[in-house]
C-alpha positions in Angstrom: -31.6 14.8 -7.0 -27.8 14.1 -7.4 -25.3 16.7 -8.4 -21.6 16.7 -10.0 -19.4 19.4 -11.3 -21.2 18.9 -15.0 -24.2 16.6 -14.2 -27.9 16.6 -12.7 -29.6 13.6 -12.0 -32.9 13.9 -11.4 -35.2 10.9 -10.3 -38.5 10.3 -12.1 -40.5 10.7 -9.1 -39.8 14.5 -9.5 -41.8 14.1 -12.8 -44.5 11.7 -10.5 -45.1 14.5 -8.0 -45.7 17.3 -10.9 -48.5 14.9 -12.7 -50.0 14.3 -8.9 -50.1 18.3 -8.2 -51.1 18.9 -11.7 -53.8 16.4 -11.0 -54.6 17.7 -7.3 -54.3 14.1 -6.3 -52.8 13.2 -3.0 -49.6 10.4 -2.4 -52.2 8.9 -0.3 -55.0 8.6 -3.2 -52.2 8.2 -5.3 -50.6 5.0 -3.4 -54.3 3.0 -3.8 -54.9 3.8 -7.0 -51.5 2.3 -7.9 -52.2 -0.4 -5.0 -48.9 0.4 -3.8 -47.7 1.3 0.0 -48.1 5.1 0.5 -44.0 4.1 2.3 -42.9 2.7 -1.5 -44.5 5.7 -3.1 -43.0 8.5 -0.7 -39.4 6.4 -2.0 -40.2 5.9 -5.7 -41.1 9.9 -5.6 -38.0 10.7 -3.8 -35.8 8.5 -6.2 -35.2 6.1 -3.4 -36.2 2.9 -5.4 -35.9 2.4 -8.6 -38.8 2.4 -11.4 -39.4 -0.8 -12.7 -41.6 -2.1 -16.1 -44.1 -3.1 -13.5 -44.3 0.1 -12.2 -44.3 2.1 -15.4 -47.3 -0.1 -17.0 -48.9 1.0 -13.4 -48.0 4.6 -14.1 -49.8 4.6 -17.5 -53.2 3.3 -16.0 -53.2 5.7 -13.7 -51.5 8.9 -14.8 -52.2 8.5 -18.5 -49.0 8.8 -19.5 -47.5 5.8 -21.7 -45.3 3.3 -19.9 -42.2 3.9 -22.5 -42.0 7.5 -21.1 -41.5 6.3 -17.7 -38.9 3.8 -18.1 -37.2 6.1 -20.5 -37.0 8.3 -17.9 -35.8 6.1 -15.4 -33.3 5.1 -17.5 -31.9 8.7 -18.0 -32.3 9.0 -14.1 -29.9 5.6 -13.9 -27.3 7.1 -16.8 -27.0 10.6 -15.0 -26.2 9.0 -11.4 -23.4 6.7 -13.1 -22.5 10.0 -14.4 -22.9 12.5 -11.4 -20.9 9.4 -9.2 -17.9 8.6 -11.9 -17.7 12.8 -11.7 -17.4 13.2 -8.1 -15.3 10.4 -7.8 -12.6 11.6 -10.2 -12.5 14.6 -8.3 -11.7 13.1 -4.9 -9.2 10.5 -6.8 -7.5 13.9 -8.6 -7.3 15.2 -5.0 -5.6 11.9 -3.8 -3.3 11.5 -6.9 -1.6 15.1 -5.8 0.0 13.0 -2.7 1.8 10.2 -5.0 4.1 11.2 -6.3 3.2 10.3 -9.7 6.2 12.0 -12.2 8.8 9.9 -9.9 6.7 6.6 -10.8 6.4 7.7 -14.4 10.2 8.2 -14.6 10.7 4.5 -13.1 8.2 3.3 -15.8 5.7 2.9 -13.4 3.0 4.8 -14.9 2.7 6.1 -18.5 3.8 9.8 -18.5 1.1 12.7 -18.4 0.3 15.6 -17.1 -3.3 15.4 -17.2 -4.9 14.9 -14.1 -8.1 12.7 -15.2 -5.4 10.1 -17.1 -3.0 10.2 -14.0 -6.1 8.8 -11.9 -6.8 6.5 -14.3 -3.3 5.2 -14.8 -3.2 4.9 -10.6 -6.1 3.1 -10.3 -4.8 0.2 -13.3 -1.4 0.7 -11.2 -2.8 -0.5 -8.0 -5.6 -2.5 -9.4 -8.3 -1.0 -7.5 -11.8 1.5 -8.8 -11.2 4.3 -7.1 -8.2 5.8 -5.0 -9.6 5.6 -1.7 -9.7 2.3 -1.3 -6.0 2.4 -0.6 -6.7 3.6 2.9 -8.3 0.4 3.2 -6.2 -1.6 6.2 -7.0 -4.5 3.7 -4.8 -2.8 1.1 -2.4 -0.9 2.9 -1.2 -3.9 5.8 2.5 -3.5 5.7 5.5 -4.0 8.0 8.2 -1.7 7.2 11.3 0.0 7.9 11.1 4.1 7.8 12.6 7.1 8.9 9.6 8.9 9.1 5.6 9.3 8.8 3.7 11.9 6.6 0.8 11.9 4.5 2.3 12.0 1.6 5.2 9.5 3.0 1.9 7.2 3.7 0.7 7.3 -0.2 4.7 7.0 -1.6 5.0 3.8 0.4 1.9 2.4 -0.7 2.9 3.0 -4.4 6.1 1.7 -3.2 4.6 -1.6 -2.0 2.3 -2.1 -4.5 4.9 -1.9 -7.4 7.2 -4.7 -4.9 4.4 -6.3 -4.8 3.3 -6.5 -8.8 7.2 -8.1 -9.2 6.5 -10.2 -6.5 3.8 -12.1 -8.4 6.2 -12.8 -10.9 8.5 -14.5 -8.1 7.9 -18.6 -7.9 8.8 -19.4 -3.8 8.2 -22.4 -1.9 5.6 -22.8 1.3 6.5 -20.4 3.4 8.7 -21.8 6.5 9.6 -19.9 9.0 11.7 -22.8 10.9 13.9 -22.8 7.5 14.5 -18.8 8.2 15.6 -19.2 11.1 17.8 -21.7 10.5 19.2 -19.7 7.5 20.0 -16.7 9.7 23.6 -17.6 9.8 24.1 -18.1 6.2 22.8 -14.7 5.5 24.7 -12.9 7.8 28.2 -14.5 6.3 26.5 -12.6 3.1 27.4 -9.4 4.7 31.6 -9.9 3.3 30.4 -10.0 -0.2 29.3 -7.5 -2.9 25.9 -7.2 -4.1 26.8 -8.8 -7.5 27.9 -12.0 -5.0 25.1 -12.2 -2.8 21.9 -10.7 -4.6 20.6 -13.8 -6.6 22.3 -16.4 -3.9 19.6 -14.0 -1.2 16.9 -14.0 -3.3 17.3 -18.3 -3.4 17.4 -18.7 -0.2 14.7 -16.4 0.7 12.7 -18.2 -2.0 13.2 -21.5 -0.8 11.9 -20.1 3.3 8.3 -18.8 1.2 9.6 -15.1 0.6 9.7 -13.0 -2.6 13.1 -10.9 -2.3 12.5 -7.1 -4.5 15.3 -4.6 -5.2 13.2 -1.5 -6.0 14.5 2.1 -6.2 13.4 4.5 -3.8 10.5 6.8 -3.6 11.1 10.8 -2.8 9.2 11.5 0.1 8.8 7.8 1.5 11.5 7.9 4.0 11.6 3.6 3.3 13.6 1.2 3.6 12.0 -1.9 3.6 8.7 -3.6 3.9 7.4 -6.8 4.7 4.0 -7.9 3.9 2.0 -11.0 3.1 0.9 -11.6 -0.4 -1.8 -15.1 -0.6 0.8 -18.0 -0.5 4.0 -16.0 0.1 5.6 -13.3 2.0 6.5 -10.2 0.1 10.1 -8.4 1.2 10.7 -5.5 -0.5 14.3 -3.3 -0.2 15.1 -0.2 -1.3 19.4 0.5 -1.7 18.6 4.0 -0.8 22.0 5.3 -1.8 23.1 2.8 1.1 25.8 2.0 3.1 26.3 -2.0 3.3 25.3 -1.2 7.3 22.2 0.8 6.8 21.4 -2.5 3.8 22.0 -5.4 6.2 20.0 -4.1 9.1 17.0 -3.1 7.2 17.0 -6.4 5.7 16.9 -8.2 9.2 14.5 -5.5 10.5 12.1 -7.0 7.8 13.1 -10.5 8.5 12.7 -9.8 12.0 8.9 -9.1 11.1 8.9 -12.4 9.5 10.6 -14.2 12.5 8.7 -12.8 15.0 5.3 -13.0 13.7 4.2 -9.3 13.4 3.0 -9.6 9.7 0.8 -12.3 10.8 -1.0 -9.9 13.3 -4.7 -9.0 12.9 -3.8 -5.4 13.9 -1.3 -2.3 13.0 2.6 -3.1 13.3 3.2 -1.1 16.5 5.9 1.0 17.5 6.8 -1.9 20.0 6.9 -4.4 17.2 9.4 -2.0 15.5 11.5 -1.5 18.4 11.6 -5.5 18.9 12.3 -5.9 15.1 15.4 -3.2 15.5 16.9 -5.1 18.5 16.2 -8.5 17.0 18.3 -7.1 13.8 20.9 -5.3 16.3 21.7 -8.7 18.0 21.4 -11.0 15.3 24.4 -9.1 13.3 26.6 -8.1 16.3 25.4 -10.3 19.7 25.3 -7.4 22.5 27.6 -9.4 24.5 30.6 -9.5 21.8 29.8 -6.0 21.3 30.1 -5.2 24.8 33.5 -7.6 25.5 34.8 -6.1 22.4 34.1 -2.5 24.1 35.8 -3.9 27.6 38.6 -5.1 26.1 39.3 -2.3 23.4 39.9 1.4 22.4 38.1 1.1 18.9 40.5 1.8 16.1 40.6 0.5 12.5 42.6 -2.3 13.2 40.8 -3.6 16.3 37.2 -2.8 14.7 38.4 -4.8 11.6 39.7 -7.7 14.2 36.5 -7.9 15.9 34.5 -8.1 12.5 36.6 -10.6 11.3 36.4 -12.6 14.5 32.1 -12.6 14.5 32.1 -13.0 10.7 30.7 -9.2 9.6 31.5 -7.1 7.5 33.7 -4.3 9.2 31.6 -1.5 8.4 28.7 -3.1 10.1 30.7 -2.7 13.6 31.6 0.7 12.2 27.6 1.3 11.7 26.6 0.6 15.6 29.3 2.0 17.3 28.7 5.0 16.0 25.1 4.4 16.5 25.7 3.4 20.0 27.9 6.5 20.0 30.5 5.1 21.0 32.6 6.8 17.8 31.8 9.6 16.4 29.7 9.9 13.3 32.8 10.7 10.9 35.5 8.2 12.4 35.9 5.1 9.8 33.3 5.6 7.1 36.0 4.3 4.9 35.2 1.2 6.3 32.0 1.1 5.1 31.0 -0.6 2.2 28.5 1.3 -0.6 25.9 -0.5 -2.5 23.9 0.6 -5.6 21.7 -2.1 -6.0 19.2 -2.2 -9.1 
């Protein structure tokens, strides 16, 4: 017998064993008569195999009761467990759905608006194009390298509806094989980006990225996700997804090479988790590519930092001044407040 919230299945065997009792026959008399193993009959009894036509027509000789009622009842048996299992399931979906935060999704257009709980979970699981919810804790699913501030449960489930929505527009995205050589040679190019605006470099990225294999997203950020970016591979392509969380051009530019750092050195390619090491490696990949440590640190020798020599030095390595202003006061080397002028401000769609 299976149970849900509203529905009881109950297997015809129950009705078997009430005809054998009713009959004082034994499973053992009962398995020759119906020249069947006494092992099938202890399952057919217990609902643990199904009853088939063959078995039915069986049932009549023996029992005396006509076939049709037996594979009628069978097929209630087989209606009631879709039933009882579609029930349960909703519940531990509605359960799930509580961690997404699903009236920030609907506000993007995400998700159709409701407050019901049964359509939300129905509406996530056409979202993310899977039957039930918990198939997003799948490492099949879920196999993302990203950029984040911090880790939570519900943080876990925002970045997967995150990713998932970077990666629906990524389908849409046409990109050539993916070549990793052509990245790397492209590094340069990119950085030079960081002196323009957003409305200069966006699309000119998003080509170039294209043209390397990888699908470049702008997506707005999701309460609770604590992202920045994420890298992932999607079939022929490699997804990068960027969130201009109310950003400073710094904070921008070095999540971007954190993800392409991924890319470059090989982490989304693993068979495992992206570890805290890859993350560390990705971070001081991005550090050096933007500002090489050893400019940075003749820069430091050589000078008290002040606007004019921090916009000096930026000019002479080709970055955006804010960038310098960004890891000095990372390295703390300046305080926290000094130059934020400096710094650039993006609100990218």
């Amino acid at each position: 017998m299976i149970t849900s919230k509203t529905y009881i299945a109950i297997p015809p065997g129950a009705t078997i064993k009430e005809q054998l009792s009713y009959k004082g026959m034994t499973q053992k008399e009962f398995s020759v008569r119906m020249s069947m193993s006494e092992k099938h009959i202890s399952k057919l009894i217990n609902g643990e195999v199904q009853l088939t036509p063959d078995v039915a027509e069986r049932l009549e000789l023996v029992l005396d009761v006509p076939a049709r009622f037996w594979n009628n009842l069978e097929a209630i048996y087989r209606e009631k467990i879709a039933k009882v299992k579609a029930e349960n399931e909703m519940e531990t979906d509605i359960n799930i759905a509580k961690n997404l935060p699903y009236a920030e999704m609907a506000k993007f257009g995400w998700v159709p608006e409701t407050r019901n709980s049964v359509a939300r979970v129905t509406n996530l699981r056409k979202f993310f194009r899977v039957v039930s919810l918990p198939v997003l804790e799948n490492s099949q699913i879920n196999k993302i390298a990203c950029r984040r501030l911090a880790i939570s449960e519900k943080g876990d489930f925002a970045l997967m509806a995150w990713a998932n929505k970077v990666k629906l527009i990524a389908d849409g995205i046409s990109t050539a094989p993916i070549d990793i050589k052509k990245l790397s040679r492209s590094l340069q190019e990119i950085r030079k980006m960081t002196n323009q605006t957003p409305e200069q470099f966006c699309e000119p990225l998003k080509d170039l990225l294209a043209s390397c294999g990888i699908a470049l997203v702008f997506l707005p950020h999701l309460k609770g996700s604590f992202l920045q970016g994420a890298t992932f591979l999607n079939g022929n392509k490699i997804v990068l997804g960027l969130t201009a969380r109310g950003d400073n051009a710094d904070k921008f530019w070095f999540s971007l090479f954190h993800e392409l750092a991924h890319i470059t050195l090989g982490h989304i390619e693993k068979a495992g988790e992206i570890t805290e090491q890859d993350e560390k490696a990705a971070d001081f990949w991005a550090c050096d590519i933007l500002i090489p440590k050893t400019d940075l640190d003749t820069f430091l020798l050589l000078h008290t930092p002040s606007r004019q020599s921090i916009c000096t030095f930026a000019n002479d390595i080709g970055v955006a001044p804010g960038i310098v202003v960004g890891r000095l006061q990372f390295e703390k080397k300046i305080r926290f407040s000094d130059f934020n002028d400096l710094k650039e401000h993006y609100e990218i769609a």
